[in-house]
C-alpha positions in Angstrom: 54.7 -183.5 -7.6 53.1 -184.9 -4.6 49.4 -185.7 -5.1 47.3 -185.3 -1.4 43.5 -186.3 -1.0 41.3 -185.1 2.2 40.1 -187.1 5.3 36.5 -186.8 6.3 35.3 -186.8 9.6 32.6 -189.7 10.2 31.5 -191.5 12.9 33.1 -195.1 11.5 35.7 -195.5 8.6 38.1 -192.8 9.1 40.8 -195.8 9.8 39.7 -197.6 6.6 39.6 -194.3 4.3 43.2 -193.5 5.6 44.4 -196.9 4.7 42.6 -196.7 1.2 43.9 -193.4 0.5 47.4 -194.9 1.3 46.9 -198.0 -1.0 45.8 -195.5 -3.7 49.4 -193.9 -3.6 48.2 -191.0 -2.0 51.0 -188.8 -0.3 48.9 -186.9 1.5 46.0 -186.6 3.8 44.4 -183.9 4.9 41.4 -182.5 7.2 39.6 -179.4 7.2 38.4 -177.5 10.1 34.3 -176.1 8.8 32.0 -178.1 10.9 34.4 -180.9 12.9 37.5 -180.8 14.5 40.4 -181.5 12.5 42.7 -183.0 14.8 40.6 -185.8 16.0 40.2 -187.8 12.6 43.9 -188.1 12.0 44.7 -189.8 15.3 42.4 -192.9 14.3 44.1 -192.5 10.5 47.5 -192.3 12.1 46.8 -195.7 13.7 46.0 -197.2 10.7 48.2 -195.9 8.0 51.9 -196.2 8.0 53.4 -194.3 5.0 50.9 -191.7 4.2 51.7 -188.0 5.9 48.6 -186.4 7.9 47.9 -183.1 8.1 45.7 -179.9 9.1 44.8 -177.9 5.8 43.9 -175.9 7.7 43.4 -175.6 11.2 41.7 -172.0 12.5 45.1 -170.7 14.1 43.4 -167.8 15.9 40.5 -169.6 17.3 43.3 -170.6 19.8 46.2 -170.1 21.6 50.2 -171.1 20.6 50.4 -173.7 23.6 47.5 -175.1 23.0 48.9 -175.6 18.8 51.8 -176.7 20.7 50.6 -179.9 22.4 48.7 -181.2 19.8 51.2 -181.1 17.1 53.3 -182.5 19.2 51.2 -185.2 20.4 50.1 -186.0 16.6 53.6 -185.8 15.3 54.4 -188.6 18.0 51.7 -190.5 16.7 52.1 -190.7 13.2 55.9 -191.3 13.6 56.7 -188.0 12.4 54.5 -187.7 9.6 52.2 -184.7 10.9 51.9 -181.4 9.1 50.8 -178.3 10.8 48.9 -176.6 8.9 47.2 -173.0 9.8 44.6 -170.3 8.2 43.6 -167.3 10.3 40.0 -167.2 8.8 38.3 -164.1 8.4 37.5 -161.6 11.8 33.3 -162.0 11.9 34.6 -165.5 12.3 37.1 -164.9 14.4 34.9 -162.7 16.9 31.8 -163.7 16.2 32.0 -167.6 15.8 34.6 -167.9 18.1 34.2 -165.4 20.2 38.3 -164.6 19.6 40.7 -161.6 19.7 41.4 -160.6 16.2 43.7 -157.8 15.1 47.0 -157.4 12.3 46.2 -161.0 11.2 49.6 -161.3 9.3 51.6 -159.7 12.1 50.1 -162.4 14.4 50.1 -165.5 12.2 54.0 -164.7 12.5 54.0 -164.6 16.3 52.1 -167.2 16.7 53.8 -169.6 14.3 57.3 -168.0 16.6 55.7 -168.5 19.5 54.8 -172.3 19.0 58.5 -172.5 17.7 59.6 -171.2 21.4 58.0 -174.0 22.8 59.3 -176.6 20.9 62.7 -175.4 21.5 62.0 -175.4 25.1 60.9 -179.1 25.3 63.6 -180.3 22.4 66.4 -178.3 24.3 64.9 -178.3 28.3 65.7 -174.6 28.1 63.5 -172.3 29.8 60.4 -171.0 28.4 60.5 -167.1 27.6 58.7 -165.5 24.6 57.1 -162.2 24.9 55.4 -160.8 22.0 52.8 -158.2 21.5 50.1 -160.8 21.0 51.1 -163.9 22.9 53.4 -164.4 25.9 54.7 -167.6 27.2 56.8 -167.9 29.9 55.8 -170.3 32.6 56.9 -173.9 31.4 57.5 -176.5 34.7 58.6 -180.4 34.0 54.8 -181.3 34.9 53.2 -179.9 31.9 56.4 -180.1 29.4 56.2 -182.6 26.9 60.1 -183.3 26.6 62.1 -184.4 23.5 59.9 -185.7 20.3 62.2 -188.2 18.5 60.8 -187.1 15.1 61.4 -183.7 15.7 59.3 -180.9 15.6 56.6 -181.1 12.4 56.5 -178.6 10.0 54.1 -175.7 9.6 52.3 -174.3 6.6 51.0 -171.6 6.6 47.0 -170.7 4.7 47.8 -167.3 2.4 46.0 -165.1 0.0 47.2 -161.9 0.0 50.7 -160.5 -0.1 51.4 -160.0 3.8 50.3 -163.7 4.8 52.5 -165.1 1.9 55.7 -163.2 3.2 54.8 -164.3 6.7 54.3 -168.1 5.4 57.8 -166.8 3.4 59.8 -166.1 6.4 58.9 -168.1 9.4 56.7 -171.4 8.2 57.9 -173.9 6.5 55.0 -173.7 3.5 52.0 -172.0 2.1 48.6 -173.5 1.1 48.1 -171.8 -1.5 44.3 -171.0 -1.7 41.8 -172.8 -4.0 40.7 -169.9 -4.8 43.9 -169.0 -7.1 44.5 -168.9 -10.8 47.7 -169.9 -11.9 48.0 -166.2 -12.8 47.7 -165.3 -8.9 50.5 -167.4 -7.7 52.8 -166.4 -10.5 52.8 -162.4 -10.1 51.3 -162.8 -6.2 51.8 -165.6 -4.3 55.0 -167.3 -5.4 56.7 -163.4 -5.2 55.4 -162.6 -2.1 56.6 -165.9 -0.3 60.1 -165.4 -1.3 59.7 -162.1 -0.4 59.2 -163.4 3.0 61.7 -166.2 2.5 64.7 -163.7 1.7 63.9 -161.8 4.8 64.8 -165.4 6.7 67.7 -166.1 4.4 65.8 -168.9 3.1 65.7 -170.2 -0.7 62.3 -171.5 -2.8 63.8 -175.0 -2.1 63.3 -174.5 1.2 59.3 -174.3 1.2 56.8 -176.4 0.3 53.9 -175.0 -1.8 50.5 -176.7 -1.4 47.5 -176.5 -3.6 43.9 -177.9 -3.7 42.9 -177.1 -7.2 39.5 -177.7 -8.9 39.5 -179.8 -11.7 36.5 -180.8 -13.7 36.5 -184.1 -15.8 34.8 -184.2 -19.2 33.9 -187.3 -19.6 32.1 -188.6 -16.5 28.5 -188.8 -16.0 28.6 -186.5 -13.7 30.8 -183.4 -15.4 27.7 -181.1 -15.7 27.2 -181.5 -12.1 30.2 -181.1 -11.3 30.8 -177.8 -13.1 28.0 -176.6 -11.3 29.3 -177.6 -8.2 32.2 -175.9 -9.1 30.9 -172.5 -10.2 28.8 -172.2 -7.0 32.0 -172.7 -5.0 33.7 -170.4 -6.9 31.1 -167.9 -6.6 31.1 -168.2 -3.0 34.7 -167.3 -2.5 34.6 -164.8 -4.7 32.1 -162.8 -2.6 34.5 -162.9 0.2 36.2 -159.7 0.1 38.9 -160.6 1.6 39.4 -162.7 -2.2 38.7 -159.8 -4.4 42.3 -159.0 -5.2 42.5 -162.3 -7.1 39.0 -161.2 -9.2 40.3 -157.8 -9.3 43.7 -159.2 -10.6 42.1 -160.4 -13.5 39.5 -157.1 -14.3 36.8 -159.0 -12.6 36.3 -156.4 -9.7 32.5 -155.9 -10.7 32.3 -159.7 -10.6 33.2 -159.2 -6.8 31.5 -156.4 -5.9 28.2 -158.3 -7.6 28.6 -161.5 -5.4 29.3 -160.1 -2.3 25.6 -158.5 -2.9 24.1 -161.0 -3.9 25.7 -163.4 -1.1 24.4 -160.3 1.4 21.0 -161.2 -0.2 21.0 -164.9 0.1 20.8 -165.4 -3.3 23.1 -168.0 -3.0 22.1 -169.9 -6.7 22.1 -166.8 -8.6 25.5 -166.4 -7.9 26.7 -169.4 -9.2 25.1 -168.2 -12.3 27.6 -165.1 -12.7 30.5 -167.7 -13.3 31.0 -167.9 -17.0 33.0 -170.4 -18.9 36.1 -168.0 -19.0 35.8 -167.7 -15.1 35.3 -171.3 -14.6 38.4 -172.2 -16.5 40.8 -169.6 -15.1 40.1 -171.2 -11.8 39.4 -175.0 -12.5 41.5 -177.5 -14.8 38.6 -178.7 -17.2 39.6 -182.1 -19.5 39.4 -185.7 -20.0 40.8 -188.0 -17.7 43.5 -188.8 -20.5 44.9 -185.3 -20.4 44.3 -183.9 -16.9 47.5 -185.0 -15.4 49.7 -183.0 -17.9 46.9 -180.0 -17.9 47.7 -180.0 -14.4 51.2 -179.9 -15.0 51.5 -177.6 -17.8 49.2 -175.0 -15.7 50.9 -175.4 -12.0 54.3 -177.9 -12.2 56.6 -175.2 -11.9 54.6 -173.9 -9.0 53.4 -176.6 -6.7 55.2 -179.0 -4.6 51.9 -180.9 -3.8 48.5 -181.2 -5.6 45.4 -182.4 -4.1 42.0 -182.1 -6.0 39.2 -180.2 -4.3 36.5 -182.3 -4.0 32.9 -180.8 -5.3 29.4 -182.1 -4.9 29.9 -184.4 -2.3 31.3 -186.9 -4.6 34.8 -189.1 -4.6 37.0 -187.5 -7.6 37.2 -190.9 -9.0 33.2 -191.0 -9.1 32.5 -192.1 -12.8 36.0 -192.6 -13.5 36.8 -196.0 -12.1 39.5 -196.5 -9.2 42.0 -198.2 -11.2 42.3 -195.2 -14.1 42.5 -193.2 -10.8 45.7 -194.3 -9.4 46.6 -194.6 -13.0 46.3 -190.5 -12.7 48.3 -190.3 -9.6 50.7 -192.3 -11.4 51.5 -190.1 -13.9 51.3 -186.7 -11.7 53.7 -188.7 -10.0 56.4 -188.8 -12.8 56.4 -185.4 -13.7 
């Protein structure tokens, strides 16, 4: 099992935090696109790291356009020495056409085109073919020497794709190369949902489970920290606020929580944003969040998702380092161990 950590954006540090991360044994890091771009921070941390791989979990796919995915990737993947990952979500539509100001439509139908589409062009710059991919949401067929980036010695990266429900898993099946499997799973989800529904997809391509990575941010609570209260709190507002997304209520629903859902997405509609925390009980909390001691979280982790996840990272809650309260060195002792299994 790989074990990934996040980069933050900040003003200074991103280099340092890179290198740290890679020191740690990290496999792994990875930016998020909420309130900074997610590109940006892992050109300075592919200058200053040499092992670690960098990626986008996730990039907002739909709030642009397949050429414009295109050149970056390429440009980061030559960077890093051919340790980017592309990774894409296609958000939610008030987002999308609100926020954005974005066409949205069939999101699963055009996650696949786009994800083919930005395959086309890599194609044409590996192969110096020419440039002709017509879809129903994207077209591409103007490509001079000018504008095309030409062969990238690492080859093109690889592409993971953001899923929930069942028709974005069999697109990340068929035509990525991975899912990021959201935090807001249980291990129940991904066993009767998202694992099935990938190799749906991965069947239709001829491909096997070898052939695709599955990615997983997972919360995880520590017992004995001084800050384990806060964190659980942390967690169960997090929780709470995914779960009001309805767009997530299949995974509530899955496990007879529907009135849970139906309850936070009032409540959210209200503002009431601490009360819902509030509606998270302890069996909620620990269907979605590996709660332990430090001593037995790395083979928790494995008993609940080591048949199931290629790489593990550990969503980070209440602003704090995971290893806050824990000490760095038992730390890397944990990554040690998720490491052997």
């Amino acid at each position: 099992m790989k074990v990934d950590t996040g980069v933050e954006f900040r003003p200074n540090g991103i280099g340092d935090a890179a290198r740290a991360a890679e020191a740690l044994g990290y496999d792994g890091a990875w930016t998020t696109e909420t309130n900074h771009d997610p590109f940006l921070p892992l050109v300075l941390a592919a200058e200053a790291t040499e092992r670690i791989e960098l990626g986008t979990a996730i990039a907002v796919a739909f709030a642009r356009n397949p050429m414009n995915l295109a050149t970056l990737s390429y440009d980061l993947q030559n960077l890093s020495a051919g340790r980017f990952v592309l990774g894409l979500g296609s958000q939610v539509k008030a987002h999308i056409t609100r926020r954005y100001s974005m066409p949205w439509s069939h999101p699963a139908p055009r996650m696949r085109e786009m994800i083919l589409a930005i395959r086309a062009i890599w194609e044409s710059w590996q192969q110096g073919t020419k440039l002709d991919f017509q879809g129903e949401f994207y077209s591409h067929t103007l490509m001079t020497p000018f504008f095309a980036q030409g062969p990238c010695q690492y080859g093109p990266p690889p592409i993971y794709v953001a899923a929930v429900g069942s028709h974005m898993c069999k697109v990340a099946g068929e035509v990525a190369d991975g899912v990021i499997a959201h935090s807001f799973s249980t291990e129940r989800f991904m066993r009767e949902v998202t694992i099935p529904m990938l190799l749906s997809g991965a069947q239709r391509a001829g491909k096997e489970r070898k052939d695709l990575t599955v990615a997983y941010s997972g919360f995880v609570v520590f017992e004995d920290t001084p800050f384990t209260e806060e964190v659980k709190r942390a967690a169960r507002g997090q929780i709470a606020f995914y779960g009001s997304t309805p767009a997530y209520r299949p995974v509530l629903e899955l496990h007879g929580w529907g009135d849970l859902a139906t309850e936070l997405n009032k409540l959210s509609k209200e503002g009431r944003w601490d009360a819902m925390g509030e509606l998270i009980d302890d069996d909620v909390l620990d269907a979605f969040a590996v709660v332990g001691p430090l001593e037995e979280m790395a083979t928790r982790i494995h008993a609940r998702f080591g048949d199931l996840v290629d790489r593990f990272s550990f969503y980070t809650l209440a602003e704090r380092k995971p290893w806050e309260g824990i000490g760095e060195e038992r730390w890397q002792s944990l990554i040690d161990e998720l490491h052997s299994f």
